[in-house]
Each structure stands twice: as C-alpha cells, then as structure tokens.
N, C-alpha and C positions, 0 to 999 in steps of 0.2 A: 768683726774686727774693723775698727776704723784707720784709715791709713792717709796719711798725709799729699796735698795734691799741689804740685807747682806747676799752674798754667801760667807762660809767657803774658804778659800782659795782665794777668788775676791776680789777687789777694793768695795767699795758700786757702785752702778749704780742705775738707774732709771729703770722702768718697770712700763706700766701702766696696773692693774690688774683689770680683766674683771667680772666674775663670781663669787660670795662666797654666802652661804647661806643668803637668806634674799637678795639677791641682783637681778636683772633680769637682768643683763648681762650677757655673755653667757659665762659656765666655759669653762675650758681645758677638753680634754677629751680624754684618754686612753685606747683604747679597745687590751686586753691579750687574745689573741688566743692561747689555747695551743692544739696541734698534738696528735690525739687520745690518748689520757687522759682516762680512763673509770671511770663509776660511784664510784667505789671503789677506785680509787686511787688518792682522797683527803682526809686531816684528817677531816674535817669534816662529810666523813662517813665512816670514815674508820683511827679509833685512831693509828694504828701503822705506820702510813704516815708520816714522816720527812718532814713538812711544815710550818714552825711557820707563815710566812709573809704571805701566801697565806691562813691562816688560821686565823689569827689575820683583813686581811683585810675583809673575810666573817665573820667575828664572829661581825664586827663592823661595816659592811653594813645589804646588801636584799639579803640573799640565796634564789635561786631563784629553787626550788622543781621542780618545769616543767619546765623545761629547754629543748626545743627541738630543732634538728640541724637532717642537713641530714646525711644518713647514709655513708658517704665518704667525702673525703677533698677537690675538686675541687665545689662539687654542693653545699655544706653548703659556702663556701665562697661567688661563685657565686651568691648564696640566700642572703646571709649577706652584699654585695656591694649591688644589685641591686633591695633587697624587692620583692624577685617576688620568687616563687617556682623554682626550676631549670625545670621541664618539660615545662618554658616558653622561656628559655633561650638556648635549646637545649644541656644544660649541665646535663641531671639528671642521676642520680644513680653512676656512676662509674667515677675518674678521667681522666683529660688529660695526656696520655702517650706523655714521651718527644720529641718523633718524631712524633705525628699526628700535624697538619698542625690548629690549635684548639683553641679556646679561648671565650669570653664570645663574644658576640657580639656588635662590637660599637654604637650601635642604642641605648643600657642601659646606662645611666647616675649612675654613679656608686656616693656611700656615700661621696668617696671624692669631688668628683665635687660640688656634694650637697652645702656643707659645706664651698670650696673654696668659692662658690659664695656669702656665708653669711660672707666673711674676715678672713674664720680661715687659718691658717697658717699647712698647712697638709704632714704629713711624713710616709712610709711605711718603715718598718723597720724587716726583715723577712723573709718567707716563701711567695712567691704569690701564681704560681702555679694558675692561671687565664691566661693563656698563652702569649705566649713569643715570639712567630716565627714571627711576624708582629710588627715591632715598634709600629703601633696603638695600641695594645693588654698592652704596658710595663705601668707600676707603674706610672711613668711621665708624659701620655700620658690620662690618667685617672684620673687625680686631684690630684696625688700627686707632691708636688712641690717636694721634695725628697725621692728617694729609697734607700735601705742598706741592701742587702739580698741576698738569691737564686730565682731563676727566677722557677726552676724546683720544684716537687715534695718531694726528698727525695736526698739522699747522705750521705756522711761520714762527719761527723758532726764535725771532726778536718781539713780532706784534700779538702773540700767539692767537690768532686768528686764522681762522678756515672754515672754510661753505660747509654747510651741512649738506646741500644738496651739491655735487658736483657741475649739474647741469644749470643752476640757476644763482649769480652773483650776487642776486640781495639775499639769498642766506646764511653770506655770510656773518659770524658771531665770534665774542669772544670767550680764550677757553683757560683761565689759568685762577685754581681755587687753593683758596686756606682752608683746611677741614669742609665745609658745608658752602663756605662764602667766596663770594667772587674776590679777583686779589688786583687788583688794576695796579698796584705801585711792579706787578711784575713787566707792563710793559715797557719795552723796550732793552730786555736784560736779556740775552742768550739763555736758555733753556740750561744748559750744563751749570753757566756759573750758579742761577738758581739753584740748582739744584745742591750744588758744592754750599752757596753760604748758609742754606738752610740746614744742611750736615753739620757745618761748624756749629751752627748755631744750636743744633739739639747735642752735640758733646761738650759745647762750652758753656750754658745757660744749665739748659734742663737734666743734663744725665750727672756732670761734676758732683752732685750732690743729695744723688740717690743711691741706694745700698741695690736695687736691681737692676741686672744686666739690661742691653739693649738688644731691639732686635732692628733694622734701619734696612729696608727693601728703595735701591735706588734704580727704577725701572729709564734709564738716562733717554731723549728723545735723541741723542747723535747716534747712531749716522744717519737715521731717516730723512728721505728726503720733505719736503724742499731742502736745495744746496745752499742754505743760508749762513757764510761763513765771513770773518773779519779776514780782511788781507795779510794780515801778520803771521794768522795759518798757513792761509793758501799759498802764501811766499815761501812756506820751507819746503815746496816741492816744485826749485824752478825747472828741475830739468824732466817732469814729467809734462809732456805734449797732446795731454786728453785732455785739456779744460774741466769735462767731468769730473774724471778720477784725480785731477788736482784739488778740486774744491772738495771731494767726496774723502780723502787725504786730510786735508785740512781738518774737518772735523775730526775725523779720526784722533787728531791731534789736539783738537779744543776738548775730548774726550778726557783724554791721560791728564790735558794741565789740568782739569777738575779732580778727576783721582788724585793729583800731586798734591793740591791743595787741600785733600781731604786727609790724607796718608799725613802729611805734615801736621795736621791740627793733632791726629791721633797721636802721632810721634811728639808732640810737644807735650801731652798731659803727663805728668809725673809721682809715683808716688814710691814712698817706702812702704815696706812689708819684711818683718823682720830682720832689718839693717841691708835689703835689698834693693837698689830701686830701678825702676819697672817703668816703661810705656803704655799708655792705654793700648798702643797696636801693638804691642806683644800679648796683649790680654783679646786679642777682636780678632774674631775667624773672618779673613773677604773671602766673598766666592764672586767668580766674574761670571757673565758666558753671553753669548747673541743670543736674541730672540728668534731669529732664523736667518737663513742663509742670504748672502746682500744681493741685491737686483743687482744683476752683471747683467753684460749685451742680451742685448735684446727685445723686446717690447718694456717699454718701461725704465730704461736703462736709469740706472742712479749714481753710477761709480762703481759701484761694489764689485767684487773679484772673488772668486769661490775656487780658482786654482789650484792644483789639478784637478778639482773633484768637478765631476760631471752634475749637469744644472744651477740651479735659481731659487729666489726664493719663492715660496708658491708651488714648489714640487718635491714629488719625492725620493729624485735623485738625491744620491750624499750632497750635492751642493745647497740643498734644501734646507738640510736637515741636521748635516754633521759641524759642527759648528766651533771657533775655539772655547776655550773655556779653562780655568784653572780654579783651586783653590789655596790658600796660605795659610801658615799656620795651624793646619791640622796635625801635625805631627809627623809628616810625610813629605818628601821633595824628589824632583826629580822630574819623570815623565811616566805615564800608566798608559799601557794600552789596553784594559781594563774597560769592558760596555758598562754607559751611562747614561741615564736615560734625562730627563729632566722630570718627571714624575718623583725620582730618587727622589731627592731634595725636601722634601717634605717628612719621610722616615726618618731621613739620615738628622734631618736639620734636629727638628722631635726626639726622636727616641736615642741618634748616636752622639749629639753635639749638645743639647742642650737640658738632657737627662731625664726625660720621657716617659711614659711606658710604652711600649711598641701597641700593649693591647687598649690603648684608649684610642685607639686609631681604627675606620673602620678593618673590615676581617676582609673587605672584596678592593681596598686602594692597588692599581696599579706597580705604584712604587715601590721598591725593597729599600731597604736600611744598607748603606754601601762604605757604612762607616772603618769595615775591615781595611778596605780596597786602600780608601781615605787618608788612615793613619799608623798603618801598618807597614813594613818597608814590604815586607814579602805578600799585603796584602791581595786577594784577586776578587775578583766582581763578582757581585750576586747573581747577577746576569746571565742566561745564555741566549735569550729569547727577548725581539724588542717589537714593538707593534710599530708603523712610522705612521699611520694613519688608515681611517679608513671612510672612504667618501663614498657615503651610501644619499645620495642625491636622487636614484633613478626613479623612483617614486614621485620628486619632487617640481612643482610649479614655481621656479625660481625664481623670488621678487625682486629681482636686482636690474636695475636701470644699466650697468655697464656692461656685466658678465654674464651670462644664461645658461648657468648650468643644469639647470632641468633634463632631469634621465642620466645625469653624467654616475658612473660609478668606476673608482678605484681604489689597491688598497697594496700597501707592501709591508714586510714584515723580513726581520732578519732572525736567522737563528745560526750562534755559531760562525762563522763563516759568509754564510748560505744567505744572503737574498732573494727574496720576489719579490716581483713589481703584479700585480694583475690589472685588468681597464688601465685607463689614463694615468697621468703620471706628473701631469704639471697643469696650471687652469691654463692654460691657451689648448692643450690636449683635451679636457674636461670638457670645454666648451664646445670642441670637435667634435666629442662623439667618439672618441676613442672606443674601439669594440671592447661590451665588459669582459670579454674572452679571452685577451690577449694576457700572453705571459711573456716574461722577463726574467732569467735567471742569473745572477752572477757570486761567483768564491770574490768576498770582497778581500780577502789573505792576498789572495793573489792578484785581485782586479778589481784596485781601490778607485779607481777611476773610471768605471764600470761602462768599458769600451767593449767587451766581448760577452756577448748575452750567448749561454749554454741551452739555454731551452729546446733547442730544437736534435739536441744530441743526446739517443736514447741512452747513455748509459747514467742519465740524470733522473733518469724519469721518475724513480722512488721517491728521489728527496723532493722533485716538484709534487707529488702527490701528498709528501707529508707535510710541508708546507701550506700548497691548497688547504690541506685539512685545519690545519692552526689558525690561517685568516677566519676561515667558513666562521670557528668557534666564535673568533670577534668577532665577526659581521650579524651571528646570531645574537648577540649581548648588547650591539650597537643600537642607541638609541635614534629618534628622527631628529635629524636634525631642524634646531630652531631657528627660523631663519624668513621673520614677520613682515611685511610689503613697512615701506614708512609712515610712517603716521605724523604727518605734518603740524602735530601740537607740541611736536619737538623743536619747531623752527624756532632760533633766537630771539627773531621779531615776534615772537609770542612771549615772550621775559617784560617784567616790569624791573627797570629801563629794559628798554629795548635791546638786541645784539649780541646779548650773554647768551651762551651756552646754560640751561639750567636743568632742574631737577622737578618730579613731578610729574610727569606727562603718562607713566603707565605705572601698574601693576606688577612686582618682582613675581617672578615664577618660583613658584615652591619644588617644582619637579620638572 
C-alpha cells in the first residue's frame, strides 16, 4: 500500500510504510549507542543532566533498570552484533588496539546480516571499532549496505585524527570513512552532528521512497574522550566546578541536540494511511544504551560518574557494566526492573521486533528474545542468569605496550540476586595479579552498590559453590583470547596518500 508523504522542505512523494502499532509489519529501527556514558550521566538519574530529548524519549518509552553491557567498547559491540558473550568471539574484556591485526570473526553472522535478509534496508553510521585491517572485518562487508564513521576506537572528535601507536606522534592518521573510502570533507565537523546529518540524510534522500523498513545502528563517539567540546555546551553547566565533568556534561549535551535533530526529522515525515496521518517516529523503534560504564575518578579520569554504583569502566563492578538504557515505542512505558543483557538485542531485534524466525539463529547464541519484558505491561525477563565477563588471560603473553595483563584471570556472573566476582575485577586489579582465588559475593536486591561482600559468612557458602560451578561451565566454553602483538603495516604512513587510517594490512579470522 502506498501512502502519501509530506516532508518539510520536499515535494510529497510516496513511501510505502511498514510497521506502526497495531500493525505486524516490521517497523524501522534505530539503535543509539552512546561511548561510555555512565550511570549518572543521564537526567533521568541524575536531574542536573542537560538532556531534554534523550529524556523526554525515556520518560515516554521502557527505562530499562538492568541494563547490562560489557565492561569496554569493542566486547559489548562484539556482544551486541553477534548475541553471543565475547569470551566466544575471542574478543573479551579489553578493546582492539588500532594496530593489532583484529576483529570479530567472520564465521559470526552479525545483526545487520540478520535483518538484511528479512528486506530491511541497513546503515552504520558511527563508531565501529570491530576491526578494520581486513576488508572482510568493514561495515559493508557485514550487512551494512552503508557506513559513515570512524573505523577506529577513539580520536579528535573535530580532526578525527589519532596515533595508532600511542607511544609514537608520527603515527598519527586520519580516521573518518564513507562505506570503503576515506571522507576528508568530514574534517572539521564534530563527530555527533556527523553523525545526525548523515541520519537525516538516509530518511530524507534514501528511505522516503522505498517500500522497506530501515534498520540505522548509530554507535555516537560522545562521550569518549578526548574532551573536545564547543563553549555553548560547556556553558550550560556554569555552576559545575570540575572543569572535567563540565566539558564531559557538555557533550553529554552535544549528544541529546543530535538525537533532537534526528527525533525532529523523523517527526517531520508524514503520511496518510487510511484517512490517518502518522509520523515516521511513530512508526521507528529507538533503543538507546552505553557502551560501558564512564571513566569516573580515577586513573584515566574522563568525566564520567557511575553513581551510586560501585567502579568504572574496565571492571566488573555494576559501575562497569550496569548501564542506562531505555527503549520507545515498543508498546511498553514506564520503568522495568527486568535483567537485560546486551547479547538480548539481537533475538529480540530478529525474531521479537522485526519478524524473524527465532530458529534461523544459531541454537548456542547467548542472547534470549526479551520481547515479552519489552512490550508487554505485565511483561518479565527471560533472564535469571547473566555472565558479566570472563578474563581468561592466565595463559597469556600479553602484547600490549600499556597494560600487561599476562596471567591475569577473572570472572563474575549474576544469578537472581546473587553475584560473584572471582580473580580480578577491574584492568588496574588484572594487571596486579589479583589472586585468581579470590571471591566476592553480594545480594545486589539489597546491595546495589556492592559495599558489603558476604563471602566469607558460612551460611553463603552453597550458593558461592553453585555459582562457582556456573562460571567453571563458562570458563570451560571460553575461547583464547585474540589478542595479536601490532603489526606496523597498519601504520598510516603506509597509506597511499600518506596519514589515512586504511584497510588491507591482514587476514580476517574465520574462527
């Protein structure tokens, strides 16, 4: 059925519209990945937060309470494309450094593929940071029909430029691509609004006038640091006196005005459907969430605030790990204290949201289908049981020029209530030598803040044993992790021109 479309600014055009409530066709779907974010630094738990959009869209969706992501940027994505924990993917704990030779492995069928195969029309637009050195490894290559982003981890968020080697200044290159090709008109533009007009631009150019849904993965580089922010941000927080967490605020805030501007575009597309008329975002699922928990005090300090919840990003305290997150327009509002993994997301997206079959999926992913929880008022979680990671290093000769985790091993797991922690528990503990012995037990019901560890009070001791036994199962299943010395044919200044970030330099891993 074709229906009429009135964009601000367009001609009317046709669109034929997939999805709206009450309907079983498969909406649009939008998932906002924001770069360690911490617990604290949304207004909805945290009022002095400059975020009307990103607050107005959870205050009129499903706040999603348990919200859990791995404690770094490369294994929660890894987890989030391919439903499966990163200890199966060879990517856990710690990201891919721009010159290891690295990437998820193509044997995963990643969310976009998925979704390609059910007609949706799919774009990356972003942060990947799933690696890059192997054409196989790129956005393209992986079920997105188009990319618009940085291939790497992090950089200057106006030059997009950053060292490949940390230790050494002529490596540095530059890192912002269209599909396959370098994009130099992106310098000088903040990384969000990028990211916002290339949004507009795939709902107002490329989607207006196709009959299939979309799928739009916007992995946003704010709030990563570096703190590279305009003063007009930084200004709406004069009476905060950390300089950090002012400018770390600030994006915060450059965050929401790109969701506004994207929320707006959606809101402006119009059509009828039997004498009805309708918004493209009434027809488009957003889901938001961090990538992990924000660097708060500490080594590393960035801004970030993970309040009240104990640690950081990079561990596997709730600060790590528990993260905000909401989604709109599933059919559910309110607040869920309902366990969520980030693994979900891939079932749910698949088999609950965009009409799937649950069995084209492998029979061993991670992830369950949480579609009940989602849009059901009385729905509850798949969930009892959540793996938070498992850093099985102790084997390992660690190639990393900063951090040395070689022999480090930890791992925690929640079930019910009931956490452990066992070994280490954060990379500055990892790198210690944390005994792999050690245990950590806490009722998160009652000890969300996880100030009073039970371990050493026998009338625990069952459930630390049956705990134990649940990690052991993952730790048995856990793969080595990949984690290759650099191979300096990654250097920019091996690009023709020189300075780019490029593609080419190794071999994708099949397994």
């Amino acid at each position: 059925e074709q229906n009429m479309i009135h964009l601000q600014g367009f001609l009317p055009i046709f669109l034929t519209i997939g999805w709206c409530s009450g309907d079983s066709s498969p909406p649009n779907i939008l998932f906002i990945l924001a770069d360690d974010l911490g617990w604290n630094d949304v207004p909805w738990n945290n009022p002095e937060v400059i975020a009307p959009t990103l607050a107005r869209l959870a205050g009129e969706g499903l706040i999603l309470e348990n919200n859990y992501v791995q404690p770094t940027c490369t294994p929660s994505r890894a987890a989030l494309m391919t439903g499966y924990y990163p200890m199966h993917t060879g990517n856990q704990y710690v990201p891919i450094r721009s010159l290891q030779p690295a990437g998820v492995p193509i044997k995963f069928n990643f969310l976009s593929q998925y979704l390609k195969n059910l007609g949706y029309s799919t774009h990356g637009v972003g942060k990947w940071h799933l690696g890059y050195c192997s054409p196989e490894y790129l956005p393209t290559q992986r079920g997105f029909d188009t990319f618009h982003g940085l291939w790497i981890g992090a950089g200057d968020h106006f030059l997009h430029t950053n060292m490949a080697d940390n230790h050494d200044p002529s490596s540095v290159g530059y890192d912002f691509h269209k599909n396959e090709d370098i994009y130099y008109e992106a310098d000088g533009y903040d990384t969000s609004t990028l990211i916002s007009e290339r949004i507009s631009e795939i709902i107002r150019i490329e989607e207006v006038n196709k009959s299939s849904p979309f799928f739009i993965y916007a992995p946003f580089q704010d709030v990563h640091d570096p703190l590279d922010i305009q003063p007009e941000y930084e200004d709406l927080y004069p009476n905060e006196q950390d300089p950090t967490r002012r400018k770390f605020l600030g994006m915060v805030s450059r965050l929401d005005a790109a969701v506004e501007r994207i929320v707006t575009d959606l809101e402006e597309v119009e059509y009828t459907r039997d004498g009805e008329t309708r918004t493209l975002l009434e027809d488009t699922i957003i889901i938001f969430s961090s990538d992990n928990g924000g660097m708060s005090e500490g080594l590393g300090y960035a801004g970030g605030s993970n309040k009240p919840l104990r640690g950081r990003k990079g561990g596997i305290f709730e600060g790590g790990c528990r993260v905000p997150g909401f989604i709109y327009n599933s059919g559910r509002t309110g607040v869920t204290n309902g366990l969520f993994h980030i693994t979900d997301w891939l079932p749910t997206i698949y088999a609950g949201l965009a009409g799937g079959n649950v069995e084209d999926l492998p029979e061993d992913i991670n992830g369950v289908n949480q579609i009940e929880l989602l849009s059901r008022p009385s729905g509850v979680s798949q969930r009892v049981e959540m793996l938070y990671e498992i850093i099985n290093f102790e084997n390992d000769d660690w190639p990393d020029y900063d951090l040395d985790l070689s022999g480090a091993f930890g791992a925690a797991l929640r079930l019910s209530e009931w956490k452990i922690i066992i070994g280490c528990s954060s990379l500055i503990g990892c790198v210690s030598h944390t005994p792999h012995d050690r245990v950590l037990l806490f009722n998160l019901n009652e000890d969300p803040e996880e100030r009073n560890d039970l371990s050493n009070q026998p009338e625990y001791l069952d459930i630390i044993d049956d705990l134990k036994k649940r990690v052991a199962f993952h730790q048995a299943l856990a793969v080595e992790p990949f984690r290759p010395p650099f191979d300096y044919a990654g250097l920019p200044s091996n690009h023709t021109p020189p300075g780019v970030y490029h593609t080419g330099w190794c071999q994708a891993r099949t397994k």
